[in-house]
N, C-alpha and C positions, 0 to 999 in steps of 0.2 A: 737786480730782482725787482718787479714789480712792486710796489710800495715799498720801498725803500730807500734812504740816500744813503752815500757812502761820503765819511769826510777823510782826512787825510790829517793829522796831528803830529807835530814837532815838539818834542818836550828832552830836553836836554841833549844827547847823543842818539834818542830811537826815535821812531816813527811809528807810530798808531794809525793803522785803516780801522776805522768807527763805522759800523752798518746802524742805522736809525731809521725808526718810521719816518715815511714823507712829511706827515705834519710835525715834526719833533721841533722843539726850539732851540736856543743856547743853552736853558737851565737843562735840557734834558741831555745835551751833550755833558754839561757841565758834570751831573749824576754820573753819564756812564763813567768819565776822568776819573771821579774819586775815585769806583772800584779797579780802574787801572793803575792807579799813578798814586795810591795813597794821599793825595792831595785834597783835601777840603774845596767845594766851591767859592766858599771867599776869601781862599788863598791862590785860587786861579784867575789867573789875567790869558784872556785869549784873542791875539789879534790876527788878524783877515784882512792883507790888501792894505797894513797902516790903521786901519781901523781897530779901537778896540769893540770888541762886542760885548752884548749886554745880553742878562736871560733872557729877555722878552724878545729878541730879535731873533728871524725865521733862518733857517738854515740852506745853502744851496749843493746837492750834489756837487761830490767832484773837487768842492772848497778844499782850500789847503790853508791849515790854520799853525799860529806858533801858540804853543802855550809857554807862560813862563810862570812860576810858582811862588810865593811869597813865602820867606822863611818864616818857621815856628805853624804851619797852617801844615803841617802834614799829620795825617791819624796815626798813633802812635808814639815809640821814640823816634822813628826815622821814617824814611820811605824807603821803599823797596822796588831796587829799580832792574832786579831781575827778572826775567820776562813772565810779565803777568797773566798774559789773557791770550789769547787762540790767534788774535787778530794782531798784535804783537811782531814788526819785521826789526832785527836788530842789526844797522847798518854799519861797517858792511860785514855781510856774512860769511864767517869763516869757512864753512863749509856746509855740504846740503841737511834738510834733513833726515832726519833717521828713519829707515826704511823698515817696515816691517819685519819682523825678525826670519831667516832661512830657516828650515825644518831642524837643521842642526841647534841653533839656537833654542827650541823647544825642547828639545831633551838637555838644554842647560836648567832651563826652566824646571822643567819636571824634578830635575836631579836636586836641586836648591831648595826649590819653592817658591821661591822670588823671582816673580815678575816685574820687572820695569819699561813701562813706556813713556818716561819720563821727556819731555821738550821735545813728541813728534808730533806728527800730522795726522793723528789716527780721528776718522771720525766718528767710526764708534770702534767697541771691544773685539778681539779677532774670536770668533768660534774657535778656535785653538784653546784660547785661557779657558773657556766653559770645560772642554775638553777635559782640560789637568783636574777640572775639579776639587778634591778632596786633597791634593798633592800640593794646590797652595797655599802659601800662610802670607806670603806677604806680598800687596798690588800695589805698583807705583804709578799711580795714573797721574800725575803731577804735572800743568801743561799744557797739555794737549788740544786739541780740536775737539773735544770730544761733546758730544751735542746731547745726550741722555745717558743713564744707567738704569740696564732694565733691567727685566725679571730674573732674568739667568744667573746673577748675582747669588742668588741662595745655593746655588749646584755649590761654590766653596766657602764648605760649612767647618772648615777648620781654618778659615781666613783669622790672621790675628793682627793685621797690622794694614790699612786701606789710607791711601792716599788722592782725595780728589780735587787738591788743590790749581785756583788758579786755570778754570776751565770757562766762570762766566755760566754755570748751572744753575738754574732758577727751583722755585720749589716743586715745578711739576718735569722738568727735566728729569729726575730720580726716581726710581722704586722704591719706594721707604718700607714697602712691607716686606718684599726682599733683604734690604738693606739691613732691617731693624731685626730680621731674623737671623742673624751672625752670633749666634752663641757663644762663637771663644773669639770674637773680635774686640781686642785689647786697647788699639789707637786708631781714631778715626779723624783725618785732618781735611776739614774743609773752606779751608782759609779761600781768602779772595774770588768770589763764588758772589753769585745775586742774590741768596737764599733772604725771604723775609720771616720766613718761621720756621721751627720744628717740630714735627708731627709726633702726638701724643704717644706713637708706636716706639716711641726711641728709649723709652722702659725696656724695651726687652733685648737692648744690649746689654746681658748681665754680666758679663766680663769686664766692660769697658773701665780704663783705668785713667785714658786722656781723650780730653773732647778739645776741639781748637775749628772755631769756629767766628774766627776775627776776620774782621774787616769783610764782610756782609751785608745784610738790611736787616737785620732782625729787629722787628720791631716790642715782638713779646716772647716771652721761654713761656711750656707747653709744665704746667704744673707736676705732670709725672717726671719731670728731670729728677724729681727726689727721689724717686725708686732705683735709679742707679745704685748700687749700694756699694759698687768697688769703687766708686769714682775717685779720684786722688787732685786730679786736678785738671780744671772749668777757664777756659782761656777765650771770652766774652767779647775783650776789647777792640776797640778802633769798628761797631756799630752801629798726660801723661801723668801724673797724679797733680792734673791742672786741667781747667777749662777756660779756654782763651774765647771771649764773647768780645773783644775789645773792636774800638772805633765799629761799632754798628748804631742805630736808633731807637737801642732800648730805652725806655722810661721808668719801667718797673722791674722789679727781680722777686721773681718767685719767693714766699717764705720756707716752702718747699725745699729751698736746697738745702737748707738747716738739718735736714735727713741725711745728706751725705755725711757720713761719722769717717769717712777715711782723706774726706778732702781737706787738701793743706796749701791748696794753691790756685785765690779766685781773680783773675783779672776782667776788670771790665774798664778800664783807660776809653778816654773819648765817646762817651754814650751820654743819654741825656736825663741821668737819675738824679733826683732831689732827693731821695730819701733811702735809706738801707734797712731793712727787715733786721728787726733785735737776732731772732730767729736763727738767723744763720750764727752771728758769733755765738751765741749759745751754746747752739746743738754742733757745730760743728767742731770738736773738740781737738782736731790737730791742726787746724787752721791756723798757719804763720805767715804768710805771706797775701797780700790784701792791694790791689792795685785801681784807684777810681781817680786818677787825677784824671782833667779834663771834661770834669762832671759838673753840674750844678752844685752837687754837696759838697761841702767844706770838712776839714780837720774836725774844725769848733765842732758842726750837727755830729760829726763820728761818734767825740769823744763823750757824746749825752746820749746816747744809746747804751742802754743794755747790754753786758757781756763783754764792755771794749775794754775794761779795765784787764780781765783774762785770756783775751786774744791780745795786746797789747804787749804783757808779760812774755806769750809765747815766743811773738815774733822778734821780741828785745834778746831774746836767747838766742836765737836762732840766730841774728844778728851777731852778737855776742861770739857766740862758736864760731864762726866764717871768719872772724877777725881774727880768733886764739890759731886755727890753722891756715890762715892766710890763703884764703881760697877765693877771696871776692877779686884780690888783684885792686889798681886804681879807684879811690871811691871817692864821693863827693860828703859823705856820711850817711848815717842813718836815712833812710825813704821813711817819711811820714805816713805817707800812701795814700793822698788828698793834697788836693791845693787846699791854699790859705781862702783865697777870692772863688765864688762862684765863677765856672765858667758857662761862658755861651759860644753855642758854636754858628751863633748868623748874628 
């Protein structure tokens, strides 16, 4: 396509086709990698031809590059080397991919309510799903090719369960007024996505009980996240009664979430916060699990906040109880739920 190159990436067992503006450099390849490959740029080593390259170096069509990854440099606990993004060829392939579903298949659909287009080639959503409407609850678009989510999105308004992970969707790719109009949508998962924000209309998922929105760009949360009020749990990190924001480029966090009274589950691992709003341990009164390693802020700044002594207790119990029924399996002990040492992630 006319302004654009295409590179060709080696990273362990797969292969990655990269589409990039003509002018894009290393560092802008190196960007898109993280959201592929959960790998940090200064834990990317990418060499070309014996060469290693550097950000500042220009990119050629057609390149064929190896990456190789540096341990401890991945967002998150691990990486995630199931196939992540649309452009994604996993060598070699067992079999094609999944074809559109037969009309027989639709009246599975219908009969269930569960739709899954999970690991196909769909470029957009088939007129069939608009179709079912009201008869579905739950869409697995997990995968796929899929290049936007439009309007049509509101036709199912008894949706409780949406899956748009792992698509490479930017913030205008989406219909958020569509979207945000899902009244009984309960789980909403948009992990490994380019999203850099959330649009202030996402109040009016009032059902929603899990948000998971890791490993993204977001750079800020939209102050009405506190009107959620069934939230349970915020899954933030690497930037279901849990909000996963982790490994994205947050800085700030809302005091605002301190509103959600039913959340007990906030991770935000790998982001770039110095400091935690009192606010949330506070107000948030079932709040037992707390995930920010990987951040600027330390244990020590935690435990001089306001409220930590009572969420501290929570989480000791909570801890506690998993132990008396043996349900944690293998443990290394208690999570603090902070490094000791500031991190930096350059």
């Amino acid at each position: 396509m006319e302004g654009e190159l295409r590179v060709s990436v080696r990273h362990g067992q797969q292969t990655l086709d990269i589409s990039l503006p003509s002018s894009a450099r290393v560092s802008d390849l190196m960007e898109r990698l993280q959201a592929l490959t959960n790998v940090l740029p200064r834990g990317q080593k990418l060499i070309h031809k014996g060469k290693i390259l550097t950000p500042d170096m220009t990119l050629a069509s057609g390149s064929k590059i190896m990456m190789m990854a540096t341990q401890g440099t991945h967002q998150g606990s691990a990486p995630e080397m199931k196939k992540p993004s649309v452009l994604l060829k996993s060598k070699p392939a067992e079999k094609p991919a999944t074809k559109i579903k037969p009309p027989e298949r639709v009246e599975v659909w219908k009969s269930t309510g569960y739709v899954s287009l999970r690991d196909t080639e769909v470029l957009e959503i088939p007129a069939t799903v608009w179709a079912l409407g009201q008869s579905i609850i739950i869409l697995d678009l997990t995968s796929t090719m899929l290049r936007k989510v439009p309007a049509e999105l509101s036709c199912l308004s008894k949706l409780k369960r949406l899956s748009l992970s792992g698509n490479s969707l930017d913030d205008t790719s989406i219909h958020w007024k569509s979207l945000c109009s899902l009244q009984s949508l309960e789980l909403l998962e948009l992990t490994a996505n380019c999203l850099t924000s959330l649009p202030c209309e996402i109040q009016g998922l009032s059902s929603l009980r899990l948000l998971n929105v890791s490993r993204n760009k977001l750079t800020t949360l939209p102050d009405d996240i506190g009107m959620l009020s069934r939230l349970e749990r915020l899954n933030l990190s690497n930037n279901r009664k849990q909000i996963n924001l982790s490994s994205n480029f947050l800085t700030l966090v809302p005091p605002s979430i301190g509103e959600l009274r039913k959340l007990k589950s906030l991770l935000l691992a790998n982001n770039a916060l110095k400091e935690f709003p009192a606010s949330i341990l506070k107000g948030c009164g079932e709040l037992n699990s707390l995930d920010l390693h990987g951040n600027p802020i330390t244990i020590e700044a935690l435990r001089e906040i306001d409220g930590w002594e009572e969420f501290d207790a929570r989480r000791k119990a909570k801890y506690d109880k998993q132990m008396v029924f043996q349900v944690m399996g293998p443990s290394d002990g208690f999570d603090e739920g902070a490094d000791t040492q500031e991190t930096r992630h350059w």
